[in-house]
DOTOR-864078 format. One record per residue: x, y, z of N, C-alpha, C in turn; residue number from 1. Coordinates in steps of 0.05 Angstrom, whole numbers. Atoms other than C-alpha are relative to their C-alpha. Layout:
N
n.X/n.Y/n.Z/ca.X/ca.Y/ca.Z/c.X/c.Y/c.Z/pos
X/Y/Z/X/Y/Z/X/Y/Z/NUM
...
***
This chain:
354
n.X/n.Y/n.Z/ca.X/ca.Y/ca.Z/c.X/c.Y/c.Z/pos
15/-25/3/283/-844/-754/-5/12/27/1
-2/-13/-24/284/-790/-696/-34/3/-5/2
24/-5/-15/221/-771/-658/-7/14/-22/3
14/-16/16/210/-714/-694/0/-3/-29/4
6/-3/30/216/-731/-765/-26/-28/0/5
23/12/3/166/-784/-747/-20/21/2/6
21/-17/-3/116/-738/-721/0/18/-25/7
8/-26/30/131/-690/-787/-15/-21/-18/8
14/9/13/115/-753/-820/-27/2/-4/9
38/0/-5/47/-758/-792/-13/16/-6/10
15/-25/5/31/-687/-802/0/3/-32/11
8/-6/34/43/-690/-870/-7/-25/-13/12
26/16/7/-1/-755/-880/-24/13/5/13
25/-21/-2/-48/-711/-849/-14/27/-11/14
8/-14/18/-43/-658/-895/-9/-13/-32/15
10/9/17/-44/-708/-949/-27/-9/-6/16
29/14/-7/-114/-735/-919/-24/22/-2/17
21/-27/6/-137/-658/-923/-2/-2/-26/18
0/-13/31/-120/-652/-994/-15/-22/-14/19
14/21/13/-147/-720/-1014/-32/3/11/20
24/-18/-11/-218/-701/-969/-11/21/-25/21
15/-19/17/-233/-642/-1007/2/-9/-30/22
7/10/31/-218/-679/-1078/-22/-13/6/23
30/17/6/-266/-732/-1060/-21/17/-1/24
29/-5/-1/-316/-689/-1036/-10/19/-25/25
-6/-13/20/-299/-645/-1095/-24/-27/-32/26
12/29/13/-318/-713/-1136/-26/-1/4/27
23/9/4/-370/-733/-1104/-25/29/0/28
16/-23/3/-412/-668/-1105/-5/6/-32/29
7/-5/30/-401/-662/-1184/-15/-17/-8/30
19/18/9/-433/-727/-1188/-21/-11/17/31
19/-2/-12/-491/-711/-1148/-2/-21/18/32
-8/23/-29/-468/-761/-1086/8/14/22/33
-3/-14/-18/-467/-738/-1016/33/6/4/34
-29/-4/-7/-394/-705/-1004/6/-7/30/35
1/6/-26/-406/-729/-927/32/-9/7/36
-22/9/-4/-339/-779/-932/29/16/-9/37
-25/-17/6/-293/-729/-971/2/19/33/38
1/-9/-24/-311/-683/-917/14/-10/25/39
-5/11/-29/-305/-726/-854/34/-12/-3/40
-36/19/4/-226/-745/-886/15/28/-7/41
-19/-20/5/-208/-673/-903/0/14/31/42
6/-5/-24/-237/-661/-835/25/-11/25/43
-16/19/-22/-194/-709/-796/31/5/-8/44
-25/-1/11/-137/-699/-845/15/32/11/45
-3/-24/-5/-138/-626/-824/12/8/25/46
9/-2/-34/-144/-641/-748/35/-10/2/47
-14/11/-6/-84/-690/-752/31/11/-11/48
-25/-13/19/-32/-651/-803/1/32/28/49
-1/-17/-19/-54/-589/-745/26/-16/23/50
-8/4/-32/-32/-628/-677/26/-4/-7/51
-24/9/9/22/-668/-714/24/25/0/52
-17/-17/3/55/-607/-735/10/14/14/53
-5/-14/-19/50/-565/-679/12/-13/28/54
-26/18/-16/80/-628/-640/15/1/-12/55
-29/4/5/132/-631/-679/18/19/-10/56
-15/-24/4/156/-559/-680/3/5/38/57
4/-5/-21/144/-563/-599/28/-22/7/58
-22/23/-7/203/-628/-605/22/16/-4/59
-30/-3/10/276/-605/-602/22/-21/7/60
-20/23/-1/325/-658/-613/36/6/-2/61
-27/-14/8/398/-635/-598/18/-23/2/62
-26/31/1/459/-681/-615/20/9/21/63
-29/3/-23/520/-707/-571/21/33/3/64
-22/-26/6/566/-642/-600/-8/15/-3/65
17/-24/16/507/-588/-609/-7/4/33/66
15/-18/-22/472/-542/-551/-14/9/-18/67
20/-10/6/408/-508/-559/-1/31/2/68
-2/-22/-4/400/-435/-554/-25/11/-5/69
20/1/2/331/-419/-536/-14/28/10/70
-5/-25/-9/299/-350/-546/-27/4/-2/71
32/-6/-9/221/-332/-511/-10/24/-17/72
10/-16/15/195/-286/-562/-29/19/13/73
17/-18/-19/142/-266/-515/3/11/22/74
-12/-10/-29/180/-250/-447/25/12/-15/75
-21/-3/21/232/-232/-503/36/3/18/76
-32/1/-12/296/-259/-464/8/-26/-12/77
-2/34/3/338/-319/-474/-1/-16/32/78
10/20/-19/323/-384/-435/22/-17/2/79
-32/21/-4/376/-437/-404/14/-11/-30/80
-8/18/17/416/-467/-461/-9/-39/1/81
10/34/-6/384/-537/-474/26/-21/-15/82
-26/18/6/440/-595/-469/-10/-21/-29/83
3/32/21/438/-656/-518/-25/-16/3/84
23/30/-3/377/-711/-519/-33/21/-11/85
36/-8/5/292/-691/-526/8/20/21/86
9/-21/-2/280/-623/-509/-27/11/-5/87
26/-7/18/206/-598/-516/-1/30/8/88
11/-27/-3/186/-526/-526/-25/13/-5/89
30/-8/12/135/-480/-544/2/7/-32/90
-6/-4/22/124/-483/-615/-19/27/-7/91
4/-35/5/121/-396/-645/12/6/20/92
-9/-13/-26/135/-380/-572/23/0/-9/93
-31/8/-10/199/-405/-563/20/-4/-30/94
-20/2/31/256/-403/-618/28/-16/0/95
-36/16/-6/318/-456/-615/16/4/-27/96
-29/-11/17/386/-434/-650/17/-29/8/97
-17/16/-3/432/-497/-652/31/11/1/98
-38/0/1/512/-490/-643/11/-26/-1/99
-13/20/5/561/-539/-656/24/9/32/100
-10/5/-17/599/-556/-585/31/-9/-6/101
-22/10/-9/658/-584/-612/22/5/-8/102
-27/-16/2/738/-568/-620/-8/19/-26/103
-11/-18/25/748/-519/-670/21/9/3/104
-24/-19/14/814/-488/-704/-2/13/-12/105
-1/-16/19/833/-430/-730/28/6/-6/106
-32/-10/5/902/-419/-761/3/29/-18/107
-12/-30/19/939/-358/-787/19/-9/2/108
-30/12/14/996/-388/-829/15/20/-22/109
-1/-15/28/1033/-351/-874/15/-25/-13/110
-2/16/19/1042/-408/-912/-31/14/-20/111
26/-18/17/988/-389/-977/-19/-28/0/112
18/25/8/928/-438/-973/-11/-20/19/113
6/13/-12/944/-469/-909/-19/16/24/114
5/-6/-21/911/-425/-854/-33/4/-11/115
35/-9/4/826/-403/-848/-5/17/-26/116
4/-22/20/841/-336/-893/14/-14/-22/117
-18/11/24/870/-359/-963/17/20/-2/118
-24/-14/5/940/-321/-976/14/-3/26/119
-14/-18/-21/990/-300/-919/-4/7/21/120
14/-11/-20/960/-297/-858/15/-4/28/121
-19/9/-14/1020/-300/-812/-13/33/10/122
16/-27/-16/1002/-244/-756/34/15/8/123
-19/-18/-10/1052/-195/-758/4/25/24/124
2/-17/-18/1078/-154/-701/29/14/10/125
-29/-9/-11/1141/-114/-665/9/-7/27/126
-10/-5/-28/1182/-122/-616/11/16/13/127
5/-30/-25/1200/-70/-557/24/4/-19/128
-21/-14/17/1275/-64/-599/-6/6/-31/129
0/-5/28/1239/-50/-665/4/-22/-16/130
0/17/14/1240/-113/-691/-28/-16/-19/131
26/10/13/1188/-149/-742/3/-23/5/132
1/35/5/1171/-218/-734/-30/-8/-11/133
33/7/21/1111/-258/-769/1/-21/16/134
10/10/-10/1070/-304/-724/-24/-17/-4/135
9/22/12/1051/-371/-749/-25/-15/27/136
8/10/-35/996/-388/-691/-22/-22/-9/137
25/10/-7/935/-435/-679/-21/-4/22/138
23/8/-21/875/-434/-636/-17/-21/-2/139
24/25/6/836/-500/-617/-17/18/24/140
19/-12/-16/774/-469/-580/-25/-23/-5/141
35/9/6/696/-485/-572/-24/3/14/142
26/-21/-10/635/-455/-552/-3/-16/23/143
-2/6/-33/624/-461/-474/-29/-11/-5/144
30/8/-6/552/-496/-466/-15/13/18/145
7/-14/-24/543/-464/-405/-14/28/-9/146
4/-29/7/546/-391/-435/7/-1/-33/147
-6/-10/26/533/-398/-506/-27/17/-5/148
16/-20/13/478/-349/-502/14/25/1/149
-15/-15/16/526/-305/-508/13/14/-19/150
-12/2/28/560/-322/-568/-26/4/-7/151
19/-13/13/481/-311/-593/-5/20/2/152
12/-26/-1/463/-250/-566/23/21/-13/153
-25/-10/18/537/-221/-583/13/0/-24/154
-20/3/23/558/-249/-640/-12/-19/-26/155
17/19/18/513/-308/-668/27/-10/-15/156
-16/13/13/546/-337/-724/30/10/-16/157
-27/-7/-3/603/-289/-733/27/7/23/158
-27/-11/-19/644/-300/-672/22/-7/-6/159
-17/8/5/696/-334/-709/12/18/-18/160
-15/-30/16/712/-276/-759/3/19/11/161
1/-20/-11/690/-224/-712/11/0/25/162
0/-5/-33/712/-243/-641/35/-19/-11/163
-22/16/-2/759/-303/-657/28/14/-12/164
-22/-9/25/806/-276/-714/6/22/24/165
-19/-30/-4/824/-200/-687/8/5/30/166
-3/-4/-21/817/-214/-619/33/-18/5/167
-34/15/-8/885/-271/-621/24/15/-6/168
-27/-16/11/920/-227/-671/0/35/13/169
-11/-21/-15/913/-164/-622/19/-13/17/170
-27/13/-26/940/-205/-563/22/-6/-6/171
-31/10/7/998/-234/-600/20/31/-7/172
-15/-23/2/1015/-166/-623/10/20/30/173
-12/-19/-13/1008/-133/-562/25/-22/29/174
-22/16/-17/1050/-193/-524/22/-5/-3/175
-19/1/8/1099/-193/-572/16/24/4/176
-10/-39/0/1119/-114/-563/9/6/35/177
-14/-4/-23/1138/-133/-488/32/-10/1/178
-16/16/10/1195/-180/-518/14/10/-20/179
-16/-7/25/1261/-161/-549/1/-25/-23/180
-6/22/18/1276/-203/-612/4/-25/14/181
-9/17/-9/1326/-244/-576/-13/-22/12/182
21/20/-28/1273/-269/-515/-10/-11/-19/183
25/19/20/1221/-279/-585/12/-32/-8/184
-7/24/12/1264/-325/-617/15/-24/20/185
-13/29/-14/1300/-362/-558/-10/-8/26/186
2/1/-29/1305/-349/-485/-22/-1/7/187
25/2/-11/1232/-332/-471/-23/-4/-17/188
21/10/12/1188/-360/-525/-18/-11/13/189
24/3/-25/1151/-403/-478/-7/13/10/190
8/-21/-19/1142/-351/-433/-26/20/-15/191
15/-18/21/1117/-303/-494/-30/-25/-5/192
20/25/5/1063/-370/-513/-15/4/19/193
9/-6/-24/1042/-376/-440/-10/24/7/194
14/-17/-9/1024/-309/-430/-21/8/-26/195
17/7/13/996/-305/-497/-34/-17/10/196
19/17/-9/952/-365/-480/-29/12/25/197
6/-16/-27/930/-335/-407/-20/16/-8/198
20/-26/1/896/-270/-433/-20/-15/-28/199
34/2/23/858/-305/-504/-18/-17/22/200
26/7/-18/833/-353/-447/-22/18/17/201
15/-15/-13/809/-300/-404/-23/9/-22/202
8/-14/13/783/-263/-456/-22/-19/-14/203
19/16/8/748/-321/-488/-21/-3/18/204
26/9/-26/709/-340/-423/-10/28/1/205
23/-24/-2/679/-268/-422/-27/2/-24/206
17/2/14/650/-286/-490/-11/-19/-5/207
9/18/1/629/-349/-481/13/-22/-17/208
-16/14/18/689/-390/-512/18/-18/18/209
-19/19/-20/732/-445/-480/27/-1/-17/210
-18/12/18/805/-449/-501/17/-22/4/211
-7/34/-14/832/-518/-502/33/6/-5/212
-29/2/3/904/-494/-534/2/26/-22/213
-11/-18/20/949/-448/-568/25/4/-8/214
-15/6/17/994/-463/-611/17/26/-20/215
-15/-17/26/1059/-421/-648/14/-19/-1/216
-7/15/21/1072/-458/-703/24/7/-10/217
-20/-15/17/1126/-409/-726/8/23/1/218
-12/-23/-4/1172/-352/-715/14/10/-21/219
-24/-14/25/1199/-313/-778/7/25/5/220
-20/-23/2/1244/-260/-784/4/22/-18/221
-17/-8/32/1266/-209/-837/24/-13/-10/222
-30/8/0/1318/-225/-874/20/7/5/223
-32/-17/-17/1368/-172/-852/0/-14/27/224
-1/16/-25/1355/-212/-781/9/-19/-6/225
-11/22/9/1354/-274/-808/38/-6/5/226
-29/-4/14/1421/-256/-835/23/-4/22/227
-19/-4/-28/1454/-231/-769/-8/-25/21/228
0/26/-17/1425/-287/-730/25/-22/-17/229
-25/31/0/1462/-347/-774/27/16/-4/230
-26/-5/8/1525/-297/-780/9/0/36/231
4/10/-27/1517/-306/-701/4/-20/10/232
4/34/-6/1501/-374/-704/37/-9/-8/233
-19/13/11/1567/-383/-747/20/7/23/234
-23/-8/-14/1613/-339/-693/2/-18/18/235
5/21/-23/1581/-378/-638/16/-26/-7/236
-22/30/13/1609/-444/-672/29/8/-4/237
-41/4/2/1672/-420/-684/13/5/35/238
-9/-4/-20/1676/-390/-611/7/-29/16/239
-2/20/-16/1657/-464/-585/22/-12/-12/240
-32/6/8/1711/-492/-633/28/0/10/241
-32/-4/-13/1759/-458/-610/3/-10/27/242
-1/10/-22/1738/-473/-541/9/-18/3/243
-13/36/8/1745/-549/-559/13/-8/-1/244
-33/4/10/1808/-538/-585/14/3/24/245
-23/-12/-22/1835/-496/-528/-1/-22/22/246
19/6/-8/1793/-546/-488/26/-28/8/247
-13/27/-7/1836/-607/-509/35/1/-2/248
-32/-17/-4/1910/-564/-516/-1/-9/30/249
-3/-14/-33/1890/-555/-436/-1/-26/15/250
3/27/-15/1874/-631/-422/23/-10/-17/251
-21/11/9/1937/-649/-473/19/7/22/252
-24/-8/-24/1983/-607/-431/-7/-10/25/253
14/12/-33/1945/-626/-363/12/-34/-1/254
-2/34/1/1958/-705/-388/35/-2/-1/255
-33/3/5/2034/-688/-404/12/15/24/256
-23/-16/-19/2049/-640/-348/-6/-27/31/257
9/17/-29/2012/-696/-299/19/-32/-10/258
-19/17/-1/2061/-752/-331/27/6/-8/259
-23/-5/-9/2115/-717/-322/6/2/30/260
3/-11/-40/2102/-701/-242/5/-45/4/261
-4/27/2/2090/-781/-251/24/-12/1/262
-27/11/5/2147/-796/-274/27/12/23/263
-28/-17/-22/2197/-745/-224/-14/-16/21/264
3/15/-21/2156/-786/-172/5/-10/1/265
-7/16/1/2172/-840/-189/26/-1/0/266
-34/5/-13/2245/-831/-191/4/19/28/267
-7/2/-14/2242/-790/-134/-2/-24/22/268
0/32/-14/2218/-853/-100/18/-16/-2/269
-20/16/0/2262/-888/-130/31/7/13/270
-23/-17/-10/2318/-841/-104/5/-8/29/271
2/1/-28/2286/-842/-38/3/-26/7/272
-1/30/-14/2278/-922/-25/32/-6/-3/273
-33/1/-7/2358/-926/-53/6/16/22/274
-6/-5/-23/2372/-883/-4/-7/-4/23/275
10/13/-17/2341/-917/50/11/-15/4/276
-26/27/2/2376/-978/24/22/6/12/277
-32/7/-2/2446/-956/28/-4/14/32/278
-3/-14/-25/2420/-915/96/4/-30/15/279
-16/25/-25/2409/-988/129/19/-10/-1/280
-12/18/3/2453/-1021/97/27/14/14/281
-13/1/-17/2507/-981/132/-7/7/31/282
7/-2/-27/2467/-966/194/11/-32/8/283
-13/30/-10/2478/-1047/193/25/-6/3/284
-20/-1/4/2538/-1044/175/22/6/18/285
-20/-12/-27/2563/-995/235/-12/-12/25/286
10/20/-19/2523/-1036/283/19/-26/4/287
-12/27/4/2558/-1096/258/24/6/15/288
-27/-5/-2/2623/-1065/269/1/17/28/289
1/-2/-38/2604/-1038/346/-8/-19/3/290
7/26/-15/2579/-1100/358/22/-15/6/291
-30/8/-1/2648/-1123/341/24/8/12/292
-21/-8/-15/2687/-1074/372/-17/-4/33/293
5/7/-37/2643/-1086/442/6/-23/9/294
-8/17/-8/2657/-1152/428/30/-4/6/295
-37/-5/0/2731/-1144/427/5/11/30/296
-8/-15/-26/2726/-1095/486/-3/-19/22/297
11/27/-24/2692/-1151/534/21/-20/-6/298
-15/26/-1/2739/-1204/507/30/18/22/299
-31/-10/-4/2808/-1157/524/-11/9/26/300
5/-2/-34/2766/-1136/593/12/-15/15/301
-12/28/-12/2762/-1205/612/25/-9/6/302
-35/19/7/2834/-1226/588/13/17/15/303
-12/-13/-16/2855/-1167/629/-11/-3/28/304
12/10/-32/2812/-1187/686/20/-23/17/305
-19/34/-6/2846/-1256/690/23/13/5/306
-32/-11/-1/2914/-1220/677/3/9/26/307
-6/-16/-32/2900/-1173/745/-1/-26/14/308
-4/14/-28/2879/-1234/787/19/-15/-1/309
-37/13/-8/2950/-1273/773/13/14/-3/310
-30/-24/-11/2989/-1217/781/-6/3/28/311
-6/-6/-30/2951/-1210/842/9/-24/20/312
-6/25/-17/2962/-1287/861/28/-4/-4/313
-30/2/-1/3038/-1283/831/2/26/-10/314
3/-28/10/3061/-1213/834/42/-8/-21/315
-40/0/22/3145/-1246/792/-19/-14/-22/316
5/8/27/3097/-1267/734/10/12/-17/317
2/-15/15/3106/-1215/699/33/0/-17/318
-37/5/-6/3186/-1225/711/7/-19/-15/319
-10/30/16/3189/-1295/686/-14/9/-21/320
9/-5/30/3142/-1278/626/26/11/-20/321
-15/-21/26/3196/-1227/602/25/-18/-6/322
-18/19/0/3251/-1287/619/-9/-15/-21/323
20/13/13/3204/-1335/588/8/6/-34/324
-5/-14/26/3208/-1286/519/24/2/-18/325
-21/1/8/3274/-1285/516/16/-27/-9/326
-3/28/26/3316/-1333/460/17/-17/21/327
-4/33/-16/3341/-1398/486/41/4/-4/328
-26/1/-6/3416/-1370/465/4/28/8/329
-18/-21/-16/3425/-1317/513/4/-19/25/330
-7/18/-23/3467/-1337/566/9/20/30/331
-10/-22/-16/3489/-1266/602/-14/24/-11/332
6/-23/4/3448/-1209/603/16/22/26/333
-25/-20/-10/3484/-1141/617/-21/27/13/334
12/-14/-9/3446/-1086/660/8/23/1/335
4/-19/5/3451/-1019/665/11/7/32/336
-18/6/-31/3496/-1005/747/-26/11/14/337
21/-11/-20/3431/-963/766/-18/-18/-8/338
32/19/2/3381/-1021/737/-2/-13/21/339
-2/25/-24/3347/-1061/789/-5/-27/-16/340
-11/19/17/3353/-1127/782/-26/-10/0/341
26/20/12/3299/-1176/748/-16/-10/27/342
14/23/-29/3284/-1216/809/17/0/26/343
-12/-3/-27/3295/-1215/882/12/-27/10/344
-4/28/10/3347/-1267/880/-7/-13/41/345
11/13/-36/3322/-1275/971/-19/-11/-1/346
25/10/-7/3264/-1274/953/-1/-37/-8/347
0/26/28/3279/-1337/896/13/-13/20/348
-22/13/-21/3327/-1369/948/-20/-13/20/349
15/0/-22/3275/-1368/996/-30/-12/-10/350
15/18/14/3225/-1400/954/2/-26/-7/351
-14/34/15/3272/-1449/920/0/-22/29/352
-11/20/-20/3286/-1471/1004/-27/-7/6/353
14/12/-18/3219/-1475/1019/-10/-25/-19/354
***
């Protein structure tokens, strides 16, 4: 039991103690007995149902999710908003208005049933090319504590029909009418949301509203749009299709024109290393065969080296060699009257004596 409904208790034992008081004394007076004790209990009962009461209209008890809203009827202004816990005031003076502190939603669906209004309540609006769209939204908001005398002095208990409702579905209208179709539904939705958002906040904090979020739930179309969007949607798909197609024609050929280059490499390589081959193999080849003819040349040097120095140590070698050559049955050779003769037969004479 809170403070104050105790204290109401008491006051209204104390009115019960008035009303029982004046029966007794009621009683005892008819039957000629002093009414002294009715008295002294309607008396007390009177005193105590007074204080009680007027304490416990002086208690204000505000909960965790509520603010106070407290208005001086004699200086006739309002007074701080009183937070949550025991609060005391002046009871007549002073007047407390409770609010409820915490999230609230409001939707406009045009679904029928689901949003605040019952039917259709999708917020229709245009866009800058003349377009209609219907705007499925939600606001989570909730009264500022700070400045909810405000929302009393302005609006009291209709700021949610009167401030909340016409004030989102102006803004969306007039934020939507900066936005062609196209941006609504694709490119700049966020953008459209976000600035949405931006101005109900502002606009809330002037009236004493906090907004925690804002939500579109839903973008509809006409159907003549509708229409041209998925006949859009469908070209788009065929355009990428084809892309895909052309896409993998361009990596088929790319894979066949790149193993074909593969392949001419490869035989020209192969072209090129045979020809390399048969290049050493007769570079070796003609090497081999100057090696062989230098060797030949140095042998027949030599052999002619030797030859000069016994011709130069016997200069009738040469003489007897050609004797030498000749067959074993000649017995008279015949000369020629101007030939000279083979050998100097003085010199031979002159050899044979020495």
């Amino acid at each position: 039991m809170s403070i104050s409904s105790l204290l109401g208790f008491v006051a209204l034992l104390g009115w019960v103690g008035l009303i029982a008081g004046i029966g007794l004394a009621v009683v005892s007076a008819s039957q000629s007995r002093s009414p002294r004790s009715g008295v002294t209990l309607a008396i007390f009962g009177l005193v105590v149902a007074v204080i009680f009461s007027v304490v416990s209209q002086g208690v204000l008890i505000v909960a965790p999710q509520e603010t106070a809203v407290v208005f001086d009827t004699l200086r006739r202004e309002m007074l701080p908003p009183r937070g949550p816990g025991l609060n005391i005031i002046i009871p007549v003076v002073q007047e407390p208005t409770l609010y409820s502190i915490a999230q609230r939603e409001y939707t406009m669906s045009g679904q029928v049933g689901e949003g605040a209004v019952q039917g259709a309540d999708a917020v229709q609006a245009r866009t800058s090319d003349g377009q209609q769209v219907f705007i499925d939204a939600t606001v989570i908001y909730s009264i500022d504590p700070e400045n909810a005398n405000l929302i009393h002095v302005r609006w009291q208990n209709r700021f949610e029909e009167s401030l909340v409702r016409p004030t989102v579905r102006g803004i969306i209208r007039d934020e939507v009418s900066k936005y062609n179709v196209e941006e609504v539904y694709s490119t700049d939705r966020e953008a459209l949301r976000n600035g949405i958002s931006e101005i109900i906040s502002a606009r809330f904090s002037e009236e004493g509203l906090l907004l925690t979020d804002f939500l579109v739930r839903d973008i509809q179309f006409t159907q003549e749009y509708a229409e041209s969007v998925e006949q859009k949607q469908i070209a788009e798909q065929n355009r990428l299709r084809a892309e895909q197609e052309a896409e993998q024609l361009r990596v088929q050929a790319q894979g066949e024109r790149d193993a074909a280059i593969f392949a001419a490499e490869g035989e020209r390589q192969s072209t090129v290393e045979r020809a390399n081959g048969d290049a050493d193999a007769l570079r070796l080849q003609a090497q081999a065969e100057a090696d062989a003819i230098l060797l030949r040349a140095q042998a027949d040097a030599q052999a002619l080296a030797l030859i000069r120095e016994q011709l130069d140590q016997n200069p009738d070698l040469i003489n007897w060699r050609y004797v030498d050559t000749l067959s074993d049955n000649v017995d008279v050779i015949l000369l020629p009257s101007d030939s000279p003769f083979l050998f100097d037969a003085q010199s031979m004479i002159s050899g044979a004596g020495e």
